[in-house]
Structures are given as C-alpha cells and as structure tokens.
ROTORVEX-297288 format. One record per residue (C-alpha): x, y, z; residue in one letter. Coordinates in nm, 3 decimals. Layout:
// residues N
LOTI	c1	c2	c3	code
LOTI	X	Y	Z	a $
...
***
This chain:
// residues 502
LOTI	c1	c2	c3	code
LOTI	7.010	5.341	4.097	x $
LOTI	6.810	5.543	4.324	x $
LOTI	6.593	5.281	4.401	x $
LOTI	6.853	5.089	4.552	x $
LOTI	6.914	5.390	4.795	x $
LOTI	6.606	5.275	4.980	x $
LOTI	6.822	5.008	5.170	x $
LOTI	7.041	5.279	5.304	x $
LOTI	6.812	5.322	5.631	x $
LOTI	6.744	4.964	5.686	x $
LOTI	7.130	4.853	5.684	x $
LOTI	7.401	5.072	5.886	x $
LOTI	7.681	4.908	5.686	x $
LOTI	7.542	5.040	5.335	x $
LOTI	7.398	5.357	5.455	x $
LOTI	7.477	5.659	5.161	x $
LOTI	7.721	5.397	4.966	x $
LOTI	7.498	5.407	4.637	x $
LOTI	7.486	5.745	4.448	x $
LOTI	7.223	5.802	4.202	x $
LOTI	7.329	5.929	3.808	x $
LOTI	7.259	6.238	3.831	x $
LOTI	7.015	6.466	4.015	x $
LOTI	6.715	6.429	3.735	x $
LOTI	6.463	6.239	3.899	x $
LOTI	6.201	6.152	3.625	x $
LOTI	5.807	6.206	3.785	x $
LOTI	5.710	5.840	3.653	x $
LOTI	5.953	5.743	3.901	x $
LOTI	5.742	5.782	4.226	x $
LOTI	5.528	5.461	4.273	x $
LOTI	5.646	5.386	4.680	x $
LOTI	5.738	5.528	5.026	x $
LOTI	6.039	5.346	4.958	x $
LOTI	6.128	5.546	4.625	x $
LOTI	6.033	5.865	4.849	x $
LOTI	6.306	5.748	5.085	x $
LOTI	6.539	5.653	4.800	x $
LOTI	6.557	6.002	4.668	x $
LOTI	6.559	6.156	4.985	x $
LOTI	6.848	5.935	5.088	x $
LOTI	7.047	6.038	4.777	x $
LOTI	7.030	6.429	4.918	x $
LOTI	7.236	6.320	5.197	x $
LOTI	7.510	6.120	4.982	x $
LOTI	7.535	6.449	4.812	x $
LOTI	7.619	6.665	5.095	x $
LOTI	7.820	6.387	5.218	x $
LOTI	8.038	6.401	4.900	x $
LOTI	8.097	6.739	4.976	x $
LOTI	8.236	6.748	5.321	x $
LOTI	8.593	6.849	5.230	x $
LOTI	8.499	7.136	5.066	x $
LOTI	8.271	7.219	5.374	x $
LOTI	8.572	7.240	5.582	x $
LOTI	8.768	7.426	5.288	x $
LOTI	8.455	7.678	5.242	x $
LOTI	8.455	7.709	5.633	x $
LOTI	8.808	7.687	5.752	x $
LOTI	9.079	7.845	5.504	x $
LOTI	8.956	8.205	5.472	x $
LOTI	8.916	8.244	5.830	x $
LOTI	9.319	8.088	5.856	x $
LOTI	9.270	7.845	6.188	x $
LOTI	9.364	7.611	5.948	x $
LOTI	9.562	7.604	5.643	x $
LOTI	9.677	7.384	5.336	x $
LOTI	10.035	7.279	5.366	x $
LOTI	10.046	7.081	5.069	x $
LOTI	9.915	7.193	4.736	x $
LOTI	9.721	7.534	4.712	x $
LOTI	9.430	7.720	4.812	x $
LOTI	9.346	8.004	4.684	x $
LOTI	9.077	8.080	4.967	x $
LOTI	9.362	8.112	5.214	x $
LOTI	9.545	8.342	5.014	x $
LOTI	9.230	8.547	4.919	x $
LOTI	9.325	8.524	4.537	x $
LOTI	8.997	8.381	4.378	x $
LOTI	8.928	8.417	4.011	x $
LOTI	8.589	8.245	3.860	x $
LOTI	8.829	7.977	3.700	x $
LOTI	8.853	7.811	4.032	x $
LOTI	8.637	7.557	4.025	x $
LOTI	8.718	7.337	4.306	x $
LOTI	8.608	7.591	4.511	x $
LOTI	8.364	7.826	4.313	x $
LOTI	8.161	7.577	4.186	x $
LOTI	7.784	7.540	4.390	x $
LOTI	7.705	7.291	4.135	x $
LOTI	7.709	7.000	4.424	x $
LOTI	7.493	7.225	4.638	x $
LOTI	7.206	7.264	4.416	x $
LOTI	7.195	6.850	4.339	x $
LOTI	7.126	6.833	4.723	x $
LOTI	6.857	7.120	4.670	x $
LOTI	6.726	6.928	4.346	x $
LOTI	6.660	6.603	4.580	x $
LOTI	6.480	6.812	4.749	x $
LOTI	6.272	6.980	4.542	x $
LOTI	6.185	6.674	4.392	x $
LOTI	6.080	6.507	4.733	x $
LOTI	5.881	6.803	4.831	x $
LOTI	5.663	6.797	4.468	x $
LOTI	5.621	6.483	4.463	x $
LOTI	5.566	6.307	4.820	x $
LOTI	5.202	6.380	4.862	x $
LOTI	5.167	6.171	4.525	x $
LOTI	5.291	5.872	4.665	x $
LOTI	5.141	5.930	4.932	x $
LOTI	4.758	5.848	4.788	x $
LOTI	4.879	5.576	4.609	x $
LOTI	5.109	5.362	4.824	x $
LOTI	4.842	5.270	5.089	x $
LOTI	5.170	5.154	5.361	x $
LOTI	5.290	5.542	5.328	x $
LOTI	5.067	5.731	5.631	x $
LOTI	5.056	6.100	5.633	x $
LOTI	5.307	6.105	5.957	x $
LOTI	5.593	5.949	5.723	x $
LOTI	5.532	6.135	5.429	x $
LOTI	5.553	6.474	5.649	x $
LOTI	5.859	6.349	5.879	x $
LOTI	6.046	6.309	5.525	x $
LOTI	5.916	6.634	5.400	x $
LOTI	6.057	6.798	5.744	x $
LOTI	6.404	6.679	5.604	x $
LOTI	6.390	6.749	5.245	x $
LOTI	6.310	7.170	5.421	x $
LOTI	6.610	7.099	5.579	x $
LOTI	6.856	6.971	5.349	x $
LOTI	6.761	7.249	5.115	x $
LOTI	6.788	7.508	5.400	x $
LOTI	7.077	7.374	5.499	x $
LOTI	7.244	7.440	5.129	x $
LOTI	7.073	7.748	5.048	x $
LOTI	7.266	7.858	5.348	x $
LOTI	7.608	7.760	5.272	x $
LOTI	7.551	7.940	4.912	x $
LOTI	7.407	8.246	5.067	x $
LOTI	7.720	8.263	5.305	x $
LOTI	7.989	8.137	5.032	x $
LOTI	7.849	8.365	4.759	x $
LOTI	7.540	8.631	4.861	x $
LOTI	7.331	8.595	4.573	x $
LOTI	7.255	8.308	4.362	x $
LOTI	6.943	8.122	4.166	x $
LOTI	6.657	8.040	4.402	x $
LOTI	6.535	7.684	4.259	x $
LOTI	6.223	7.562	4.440	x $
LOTI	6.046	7.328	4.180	x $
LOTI	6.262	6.968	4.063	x $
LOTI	6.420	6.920	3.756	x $
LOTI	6.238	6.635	3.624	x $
LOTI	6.277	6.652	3.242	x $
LOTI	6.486	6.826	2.985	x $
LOTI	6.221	7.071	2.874	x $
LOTI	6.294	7.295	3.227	x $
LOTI	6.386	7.607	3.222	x $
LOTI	6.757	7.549	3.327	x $
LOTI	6.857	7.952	3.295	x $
LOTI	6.779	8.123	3.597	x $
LOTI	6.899	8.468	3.743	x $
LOTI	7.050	8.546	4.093	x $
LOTI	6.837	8.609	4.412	x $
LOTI	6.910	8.863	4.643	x $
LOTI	7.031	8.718	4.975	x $
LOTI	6.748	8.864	5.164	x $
LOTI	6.511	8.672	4.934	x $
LOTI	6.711	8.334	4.969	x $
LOTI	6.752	8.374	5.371	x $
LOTI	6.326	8.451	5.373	x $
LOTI	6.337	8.113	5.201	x $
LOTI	6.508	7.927	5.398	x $
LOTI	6.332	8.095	5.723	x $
LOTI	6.002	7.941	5.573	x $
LOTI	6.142	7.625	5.457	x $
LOTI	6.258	7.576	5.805	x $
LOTI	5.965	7.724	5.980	x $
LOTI	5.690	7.496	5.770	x $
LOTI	5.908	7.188	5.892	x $
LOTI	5.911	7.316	6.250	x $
LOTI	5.527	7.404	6.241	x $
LOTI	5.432	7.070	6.097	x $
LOTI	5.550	6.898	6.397	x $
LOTI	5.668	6.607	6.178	x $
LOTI	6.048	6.569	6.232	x $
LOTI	6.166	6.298	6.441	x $
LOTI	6.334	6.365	6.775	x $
LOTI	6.521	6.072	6.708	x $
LOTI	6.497	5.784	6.466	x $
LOTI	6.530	5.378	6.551	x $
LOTI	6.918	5.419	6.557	x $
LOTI	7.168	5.669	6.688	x $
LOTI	7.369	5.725	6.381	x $
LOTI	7.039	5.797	6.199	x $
LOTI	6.959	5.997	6.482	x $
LOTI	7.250	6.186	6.417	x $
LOTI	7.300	6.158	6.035	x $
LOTI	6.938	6.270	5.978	x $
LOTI	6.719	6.581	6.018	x $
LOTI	6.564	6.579	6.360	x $
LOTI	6.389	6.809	6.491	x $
LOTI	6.710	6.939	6.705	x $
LOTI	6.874	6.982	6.381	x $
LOTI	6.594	7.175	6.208	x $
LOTI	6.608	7.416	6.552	x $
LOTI	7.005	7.429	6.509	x $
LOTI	7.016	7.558	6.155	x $
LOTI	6.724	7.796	6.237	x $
LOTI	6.955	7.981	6.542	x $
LOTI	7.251	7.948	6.291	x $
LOTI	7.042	8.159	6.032	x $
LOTI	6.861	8.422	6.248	x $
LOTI	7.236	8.504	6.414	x $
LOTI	7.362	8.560	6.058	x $
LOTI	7.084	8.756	6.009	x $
LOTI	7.060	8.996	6.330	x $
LOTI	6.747	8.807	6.423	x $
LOTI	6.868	8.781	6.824	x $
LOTI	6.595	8.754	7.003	x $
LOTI	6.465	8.458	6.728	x $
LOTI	6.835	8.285	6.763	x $
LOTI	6.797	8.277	7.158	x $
LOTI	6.470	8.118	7.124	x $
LOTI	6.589	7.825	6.880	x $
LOTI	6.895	7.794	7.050	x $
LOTI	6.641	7.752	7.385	x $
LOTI	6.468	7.500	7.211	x $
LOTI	6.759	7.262	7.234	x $
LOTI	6.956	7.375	7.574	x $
LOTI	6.550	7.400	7.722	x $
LOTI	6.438	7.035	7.606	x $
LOTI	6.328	6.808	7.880	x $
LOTI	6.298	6.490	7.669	x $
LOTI	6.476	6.182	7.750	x $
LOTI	6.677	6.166	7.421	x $
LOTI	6.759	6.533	7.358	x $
LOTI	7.106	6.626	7.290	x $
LOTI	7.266	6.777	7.550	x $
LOTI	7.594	6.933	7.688	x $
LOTI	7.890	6.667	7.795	x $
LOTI	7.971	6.767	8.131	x $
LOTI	8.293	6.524	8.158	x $
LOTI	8.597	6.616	7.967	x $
LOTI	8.714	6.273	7.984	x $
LOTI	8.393	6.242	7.704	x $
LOTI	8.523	6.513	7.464	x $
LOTI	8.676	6.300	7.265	x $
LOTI	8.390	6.023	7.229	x $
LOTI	8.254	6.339	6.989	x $
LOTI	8.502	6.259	6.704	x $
LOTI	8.592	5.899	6.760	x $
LOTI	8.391	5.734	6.749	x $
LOTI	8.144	5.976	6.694	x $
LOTI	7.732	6.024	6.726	x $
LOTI	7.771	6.163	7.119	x $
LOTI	7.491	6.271	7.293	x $
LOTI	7.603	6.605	7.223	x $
LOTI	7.579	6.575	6.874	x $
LOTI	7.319	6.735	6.643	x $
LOTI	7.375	6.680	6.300	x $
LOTI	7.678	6.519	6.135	x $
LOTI	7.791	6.379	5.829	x $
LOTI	7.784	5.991	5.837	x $
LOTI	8.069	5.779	5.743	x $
LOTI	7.893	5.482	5.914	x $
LOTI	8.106	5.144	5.923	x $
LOTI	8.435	5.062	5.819	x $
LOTI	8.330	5.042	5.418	x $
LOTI	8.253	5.362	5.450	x $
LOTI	8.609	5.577	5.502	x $
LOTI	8.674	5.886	5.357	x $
LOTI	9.023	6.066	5.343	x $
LOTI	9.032	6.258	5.640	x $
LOTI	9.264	6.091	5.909	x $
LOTI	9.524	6.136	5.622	x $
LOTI	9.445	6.478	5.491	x $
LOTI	9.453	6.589	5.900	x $
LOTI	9.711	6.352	5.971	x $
LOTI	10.103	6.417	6.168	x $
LOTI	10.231	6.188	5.928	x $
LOTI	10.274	6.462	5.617	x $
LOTI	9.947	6.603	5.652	x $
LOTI	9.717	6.820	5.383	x $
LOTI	9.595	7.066	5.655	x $
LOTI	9.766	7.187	5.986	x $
LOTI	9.684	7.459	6.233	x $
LOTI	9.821	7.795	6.141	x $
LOTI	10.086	7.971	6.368	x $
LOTI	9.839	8.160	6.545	x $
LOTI	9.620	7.903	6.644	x $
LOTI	9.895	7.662	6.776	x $
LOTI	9.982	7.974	6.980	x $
LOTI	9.611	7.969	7.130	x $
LOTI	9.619	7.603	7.168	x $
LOTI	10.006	7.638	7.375	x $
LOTI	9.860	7.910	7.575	x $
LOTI	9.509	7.756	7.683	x $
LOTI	9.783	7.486	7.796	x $
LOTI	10.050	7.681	7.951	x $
LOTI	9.736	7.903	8.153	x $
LOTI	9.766	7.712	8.506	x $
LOTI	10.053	7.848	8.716	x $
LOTI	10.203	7.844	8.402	x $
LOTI	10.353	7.538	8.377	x $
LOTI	10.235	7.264	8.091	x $
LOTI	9.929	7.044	8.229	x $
LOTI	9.930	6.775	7.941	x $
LOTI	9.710	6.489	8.098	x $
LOTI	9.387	6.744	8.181	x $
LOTI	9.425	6.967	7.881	x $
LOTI	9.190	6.858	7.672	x $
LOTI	9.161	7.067	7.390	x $
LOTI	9.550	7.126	7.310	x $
LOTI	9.616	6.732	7.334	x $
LOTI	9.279	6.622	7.185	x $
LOTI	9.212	6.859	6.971	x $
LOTI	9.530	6.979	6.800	x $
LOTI	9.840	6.748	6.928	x $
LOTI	10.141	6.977	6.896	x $
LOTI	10.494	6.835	6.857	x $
LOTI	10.735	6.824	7.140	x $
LOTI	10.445	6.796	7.435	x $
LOTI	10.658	6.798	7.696	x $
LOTI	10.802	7.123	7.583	x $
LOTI	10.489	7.331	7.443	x $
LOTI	10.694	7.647	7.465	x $
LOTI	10.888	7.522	7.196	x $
LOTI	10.625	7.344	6.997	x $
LOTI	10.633	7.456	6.616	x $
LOTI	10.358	7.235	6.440	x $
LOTI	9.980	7.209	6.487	x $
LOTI	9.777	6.881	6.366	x $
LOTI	9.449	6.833	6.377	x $
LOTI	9.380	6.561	6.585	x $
LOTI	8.985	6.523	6.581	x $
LOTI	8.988	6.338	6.281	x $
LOTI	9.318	6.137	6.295	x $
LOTI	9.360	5.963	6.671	x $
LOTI	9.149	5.748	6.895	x $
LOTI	9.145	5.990	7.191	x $
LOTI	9.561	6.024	7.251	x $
LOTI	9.781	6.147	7.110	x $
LOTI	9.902	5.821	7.087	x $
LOTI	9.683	5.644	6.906	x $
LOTI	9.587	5.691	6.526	x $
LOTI	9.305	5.543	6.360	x $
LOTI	9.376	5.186	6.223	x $
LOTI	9.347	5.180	5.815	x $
LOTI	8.987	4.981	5.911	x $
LOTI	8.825	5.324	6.051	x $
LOTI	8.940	5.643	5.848	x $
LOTI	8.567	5.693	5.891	x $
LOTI	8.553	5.996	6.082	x $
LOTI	8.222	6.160	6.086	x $
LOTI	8.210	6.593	6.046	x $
LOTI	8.010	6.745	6.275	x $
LOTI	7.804	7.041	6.104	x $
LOTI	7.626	7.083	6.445	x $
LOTI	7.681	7.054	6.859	x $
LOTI	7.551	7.150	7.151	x $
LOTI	7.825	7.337	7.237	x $
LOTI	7.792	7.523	6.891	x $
LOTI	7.414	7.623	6.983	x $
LOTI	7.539	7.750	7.371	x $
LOTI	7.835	7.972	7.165	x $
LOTI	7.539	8.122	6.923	x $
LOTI	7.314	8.207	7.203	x $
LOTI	7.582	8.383	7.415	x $
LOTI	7.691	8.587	7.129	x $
LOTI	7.300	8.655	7.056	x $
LOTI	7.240	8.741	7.398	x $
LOTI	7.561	9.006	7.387	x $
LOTI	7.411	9.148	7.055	x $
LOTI	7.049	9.099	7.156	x $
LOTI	7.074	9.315	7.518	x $
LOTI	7.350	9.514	7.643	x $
LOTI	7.195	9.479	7.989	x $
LOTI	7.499	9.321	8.271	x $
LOTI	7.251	9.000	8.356	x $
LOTI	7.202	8.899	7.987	x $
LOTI	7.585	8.967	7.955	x $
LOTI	7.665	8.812	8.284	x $
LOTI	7.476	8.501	8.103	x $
LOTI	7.720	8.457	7.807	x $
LOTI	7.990	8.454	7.977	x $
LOTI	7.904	8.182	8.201	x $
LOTI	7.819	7.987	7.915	x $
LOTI	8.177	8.077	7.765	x $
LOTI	8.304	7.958	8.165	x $
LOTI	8.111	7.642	8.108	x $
LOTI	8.268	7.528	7.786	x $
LOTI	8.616	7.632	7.914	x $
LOTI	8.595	7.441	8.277	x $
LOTI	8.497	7.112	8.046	x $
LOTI	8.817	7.200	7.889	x $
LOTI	9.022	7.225	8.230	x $
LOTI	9.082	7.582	8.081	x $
LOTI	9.097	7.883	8.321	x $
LOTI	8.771	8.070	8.403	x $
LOTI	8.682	8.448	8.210	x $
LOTI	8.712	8.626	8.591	x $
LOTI	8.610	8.977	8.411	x $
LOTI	8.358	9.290	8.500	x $
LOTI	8.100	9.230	8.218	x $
LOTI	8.049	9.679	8.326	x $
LOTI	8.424	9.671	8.225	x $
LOTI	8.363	9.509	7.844	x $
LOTI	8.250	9.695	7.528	x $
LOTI	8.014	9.483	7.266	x $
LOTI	8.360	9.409	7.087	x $
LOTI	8.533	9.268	7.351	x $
LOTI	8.240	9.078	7.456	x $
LOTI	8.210	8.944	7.111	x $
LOTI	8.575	8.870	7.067	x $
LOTI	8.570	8.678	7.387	x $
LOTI	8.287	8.434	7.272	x $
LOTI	8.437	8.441	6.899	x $
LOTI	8.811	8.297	7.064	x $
LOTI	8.625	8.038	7.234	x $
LOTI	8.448	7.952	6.919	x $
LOTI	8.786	7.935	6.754	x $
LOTI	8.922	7.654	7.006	x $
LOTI	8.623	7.504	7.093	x $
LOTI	8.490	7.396	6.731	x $
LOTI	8.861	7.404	6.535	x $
LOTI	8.867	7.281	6.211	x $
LOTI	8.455	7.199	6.243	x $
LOTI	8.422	7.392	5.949	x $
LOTI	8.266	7.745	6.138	x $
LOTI	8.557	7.981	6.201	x $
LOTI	8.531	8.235	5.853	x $
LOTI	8.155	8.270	5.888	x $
LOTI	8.195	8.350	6.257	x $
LOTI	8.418	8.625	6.143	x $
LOTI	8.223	8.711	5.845	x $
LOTI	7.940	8.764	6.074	x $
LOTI	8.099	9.012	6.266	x $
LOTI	8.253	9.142	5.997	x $
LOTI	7.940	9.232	5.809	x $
LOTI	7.678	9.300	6.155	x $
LOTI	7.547	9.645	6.187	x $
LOTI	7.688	9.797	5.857	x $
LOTI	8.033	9.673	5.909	x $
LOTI	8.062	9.892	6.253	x $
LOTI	8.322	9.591	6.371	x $
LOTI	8.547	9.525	6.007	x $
LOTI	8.858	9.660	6.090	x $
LOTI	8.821	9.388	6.390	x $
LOTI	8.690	9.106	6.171	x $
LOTI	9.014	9.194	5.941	x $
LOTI	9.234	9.275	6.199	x $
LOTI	9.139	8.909	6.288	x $
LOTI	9.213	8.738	5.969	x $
LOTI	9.545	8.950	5.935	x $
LOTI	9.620	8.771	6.243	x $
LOTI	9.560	8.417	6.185	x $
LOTI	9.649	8.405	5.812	x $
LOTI	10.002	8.218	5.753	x $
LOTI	9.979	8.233	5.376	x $
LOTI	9.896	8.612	5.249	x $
LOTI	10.069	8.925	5.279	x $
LOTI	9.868	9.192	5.564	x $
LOTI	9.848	9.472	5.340	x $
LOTI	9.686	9.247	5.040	x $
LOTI	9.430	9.080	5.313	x $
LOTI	9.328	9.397	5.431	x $
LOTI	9.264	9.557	5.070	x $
LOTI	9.072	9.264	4.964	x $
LOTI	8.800	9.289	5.289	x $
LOTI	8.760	9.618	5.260	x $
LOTI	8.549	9.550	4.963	x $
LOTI	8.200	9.401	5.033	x $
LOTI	8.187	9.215	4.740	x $
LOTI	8.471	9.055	4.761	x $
LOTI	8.385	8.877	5.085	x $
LOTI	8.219	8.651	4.868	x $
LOTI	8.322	8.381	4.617	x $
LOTI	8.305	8.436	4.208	x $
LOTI	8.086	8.258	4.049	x $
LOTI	8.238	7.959	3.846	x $
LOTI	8.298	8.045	3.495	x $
LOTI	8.132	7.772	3.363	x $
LOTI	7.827	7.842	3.528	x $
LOTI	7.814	8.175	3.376	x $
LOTI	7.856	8.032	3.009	x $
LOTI	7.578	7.774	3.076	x $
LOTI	7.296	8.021	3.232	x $
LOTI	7.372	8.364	3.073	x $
LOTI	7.113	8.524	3.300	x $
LOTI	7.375	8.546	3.566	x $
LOTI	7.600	8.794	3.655	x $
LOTI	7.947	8.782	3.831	x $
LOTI	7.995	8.890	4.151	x $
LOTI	8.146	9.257	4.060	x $
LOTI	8.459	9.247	4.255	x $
LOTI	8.574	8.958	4.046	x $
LOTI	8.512	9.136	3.715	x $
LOTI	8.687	9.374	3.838	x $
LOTI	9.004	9.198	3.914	x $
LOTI	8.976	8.987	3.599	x $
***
C-alpha cells in the first residue's frame, strides 16, 4: 500500500488519495527512490487527515470561531483525558513515524538504487525534518511535554513505552531538525508544479516554521531573520505579498497563490473534504463568535462610517455576515474562505468542496516579524516598522490606516494591535489560541490577565469567571493527555491540572 503512494507526485489527480496500513514501515521495505518517496508521501496524507482538528486545536480555545452544532469541549475549557477527539496526538506521531523512518533509512537506498543521487535523497530528507518539526510543534503547543521519538518503528520488538520530554528539549529538537534541513541546502524552492510547490516542504516553508518556533520561544532577533529570509528573497519564484485586494480571494479558491507557503492539498475534484459544509451559511458546524462578527462589522463600518460592501474585503470575503446591506444589524458570522468562490454569492459547486488549509502565508510571516520586532527592540524605528507592516496588510484590505504615536504605545498595546490584525487577517486559519497563548505565557506571564482578558472577550460558549479560573493555572493551558495513551505507555504522566480536576 505504500508503494502505491509513489504515484502521488507524478499524477495531480491522485496526489495523497492512498493511505498506507498503519505507520510500521518494515526495513526490508526500502529497495527504491520511489519507496523513499512512497513513505514520505504517506507523512503528508497523515497530516492531511488531520486538518479539522488543526483548525479545532487552533481556533476554538482562542473563541474567533466556535462550534454551533454538536460540542467542543476546547471552547468551553472543560477537558478531561477521556476526550479523545481532541486529546489524542496519536495522528501526530504517525506523521513523525514517516519520518523517522525516511530519515533512518534514505541513505540506504540511496547506495543501492543507482537512479537515487545524493541531491534527491537530501531534498526528501529536508522534508521528512520538516514534517516532524512541523508536528513536534503542534504537540509542544497543544500539550507542553510529550515522548520525543526520533528512531522508526519498524518491528514489534521496539520499545513502544516512552516517558515525556520537557518542552525545552522537544523545541531544541525541532530547532535542529529544522536547522540541519536549512544547512544542507537541499530543499527545493519550488518543485515541477505549483500545488507541489505549495503542498510540499520548500525551503520557504522550512524558513516559515523556523520564525513560527523562535517567536514562541522568545528567540526575536532569530524570528526576524527567518521571517527576512522570505520577505528578503530576490528569486523569481519566491512567495511574496499580494499587493491587489481584488487577489485575496484567489488564496482560498482556488488556492496555491503566490502568497502561499505551505498548505494542505486537496488537489482535484476527487479529492474533497468536508469543509465548505462544516463552514457553510447553509446550517453550518462552525461560525464566527459574537465578538469577531463585531470586528468584522466594524473594519466595515470604519470609512465615514457608512457600510463600503464592494471594497471591503475581509468582512465580505472573509466572513459574509447576514443582512449586508444593513451590517449594523447583522447577527451571524460564516466563514466564507472555505465555502464561496470569491462572493458572497457564489458557493462552491458539490464538484470542488476541495478547499485547501493554509498552515502558512506571507502575510502570516510579515505579522510574526512585526510582533518580533515590538518584542525584539523597544526602539521608535523598529516600532515605527511593525506598524507599517500592520498598515500594509490593512490598506490590501481597504481597511483604515493605524495613524498612532508609536512614543504614545506601551509593549501591550503594540502587541495587541498586531495580535487584532492577526485575528482578521488569518480567521479561522487555524492560528488565533497560540497567538494568545504566546502572549499569554511571554516573559513569565507579565501580559496574562491580557491574554485572558482576551479570551473572556471572544468566548460565546463559557461563563467569564470559569475562563478566567481555568488560565490562571499554567498547566491547564495545555491539553490532558488521552487516557488511553496513559494505559498503553505507563511511563507517562498526566498533565497535573487534569488529575486534579478528575
């Protein structure tokens, strides 16, 4: 079965439609580049089967969006380790056991399969680092500490019991894995085909998730540099910034823009996923919370305040609110990014529910290095700089310009500025609770009554005073470990604020 994952780079059409068994990839499997390619391919369909639980994991805590039908219990901040559709990092570490394997075993097949040079065997080694960077970071950010797996799981006599790393240890990890692949010079800048361009570890990618990390970190200085990487690139096929708002939408439908990074690939019509229905104004899964339709009303209502439907981009485009000719009265929020065509007018036709999520943008990389920049120097030029990177975003958006006094701002405001236009910007992208668990956790916690004060605000299904007692507790910023888990590898130990409340 994971052989025939090898034609998923030669044919668009069937790219990531075969999954493999399982993750166990036995070592007398490895006789060809093409097996190489195989398993590497199947890391991808992994994270790809995950991506509605990347938007859960990124979306509901921080309450942009929330779950009208059914029930979350991240939006409601009342997790218990039973929950496994949203404790389990089971799916994570099959992504990291691809590759593992590719990384142990690629040199291999490498001296035997004479049609494998050293430049391919390294380019697919520079995207096995960063798929398992890539999950190592979503654990580290969903859950703190957890196992640190480096070698495959090839037969059944591996240890399969292993005990929690500390998050420091897993974020040195991934700081290596990433900066062995950026050292080796060996990932593509782009591949033969945009969507692989896209749907594959570049080298923009690799730089991408490398600012992402050192900002969660409090590495500034590193995050501007990575971020300057991409926004600094002079090569003819770089992703860059889309000037022309008339082009916002081409990001989502039909997807792979030039300002694109990295995204999850739902390439061709056979390959749909659920969701234009799950976002959907129909009787959708997952609408905007109050607050958010509030922001999106406002950033409408801003010029001489009267509604300016046609140019605003983000309100119509991004979350089309009900009654549009009367936003002051609008009382429902739907994600549009992943339902229309570009209007509010047109949904996606039952042939192409095959919108892509975008786990990285250009735009994404110019937020992370004005809020490094803030963080990194307090000085009024590098200050001065962030904002006009904020003013950039917003005059794409036909939204009004940030006319402030940088000497007038503290760090805070500064910070809450950039984090607002992260909220609108890259809605329902899967970013906003890590963007507040990052300030919510920087410099000792100096800024959590903001990061709380935040959630408080945007949260439509938990009561304030029950939000605000649950943050206060480090550990419960985190997710419980799945109960399960914990009866299969007894070395591990619950997260404490769980055990606790159980």
């Amino acid at each position: 079965m994971l052989l025939s994952c090898l034609f998923a780079f030669t044919s668009c059409n069937n790219w990531l439609d075969v999954v493999p068994e399982n993750e166990q990839v036995s070592g007398s499997y490895w006789q060809s580049k093409e097996e190489a390619e195989a398993v590497l391919t199947s890391g991808y369909i992994y994270l790809r089967d995950m991506h509605v639980s990347l938007l859960e994991w990124g979306e509901l805590r921080g309450s942009s969006i929330y779950k009208t039908i059914g029930y979350s219990p991240l939006q409601s901040f009342n997790l218990n380790a039973d929950n496994k559709s949203v404790c389990n990092w089971g799916p994570f570490y099959k992504v990291i056991s691809m590759a593992n394997s590719v990384l142990a075993n690629v040199e291999y097949v490498q001296q035997i399969d004479d049609t494998f040079n050293e430049a391919q065997m390294n380019s697919f080694k520079a995207e096995a680092y960063f798929l398992r960077a890539l999950s190592y970071f979503y654990i580290v950010r969903n859950w703190r500490d957890a196992p640190l797996i480096l070698s495959p799981y090839e037969d059944d006599s591996q240890e399969k019991e292993v005990a929690k790393s500390t998050e420091a240890e897993i974020i040195a990890q991934i700081k290596e894995d990433l900066t062995t692949a950026i050292k080796s010079e060996a990932a593509k800048a782009f591949f033969e085909e945009d969507w692989q361009t896209k749907g594959r570890a570049t080298k923009w990618a690799i730089y991408a998730l490398m600012a992402d990390v050192c900002l969660w970190n409090g590495d500034y200085s590193e995050a501007i540099v990575y971020c300057n990487n991409i926004l600094e690139a002079s090569e003819s096929r770089r992703p860059a910034f889309v000037e022309d708002s008339e082009q916002w939408f081409e990001m989502f439908y039909p997807g792979n823009s030039n300002e694109s990074i990295f995204e999850i690939q739902f390439y061709g019509s056979s390959q749909t996923n659920q969701l234009a229905s799950l976002f959907g104004n129909s009787i959708p899964t997952y609408q905007y919370t109050d607050e958010m339709l509030v922001d999106f009303v406002t950033e409408a209502m801003s010029i001489d305040g009267y509604p300016d439907l046609e140019n605003q981009v983000r309100t119509i485009n991004a979350g089309i609110v009900t009654d549009n000719a009367d936003l002051e009265i609008a009382k429902e929020g739907y994600v549009w990014k992943y339902t229309g065509t570009g209007t509010n007018d047109n949904v996606r036709p039952s042939s192409e529910q095959n919108a892509h999520l975008i786990l990285y943008r250009v735009a994404d990389v110019m937020l992370m290095k004005a809020e490094a920049m803030v963080l990194n120097d307090n000085s009024a030029a590098s200050w001065n700089e962030a904002l006009n990177i904020v003013n950039r975003i917003r005059a794409r958006a036909h939204a009004p310009q940030h006319e402030i006094e940088v000497s007038g701002m503290t760090e805070l405001d500064m910070l809450k500025l950039i984090l607002s236009e992260r909220n609108i910007e890259l809605a329902a992208e899967g970013k906003r609770w890590y963007d507040l668990l990052r300030l919510g956790r920087m410099m000792d916690g100096q800024y959590r009554d903001a990061f709380i004060d935040l959630v408080v605000k945007y949260n439509n299904s938990a009561r304030a005073e029950w939000i605000r007692s649950v943050l206060r507790n480090d550990d419960a910023l985190f997710l419980p470990i799945w109960s399960s888990e914990l009866i299969n590898n007894p070395k591990l130990v619950q997260n404490p604020y769980y055990d606790i409340v159980q």
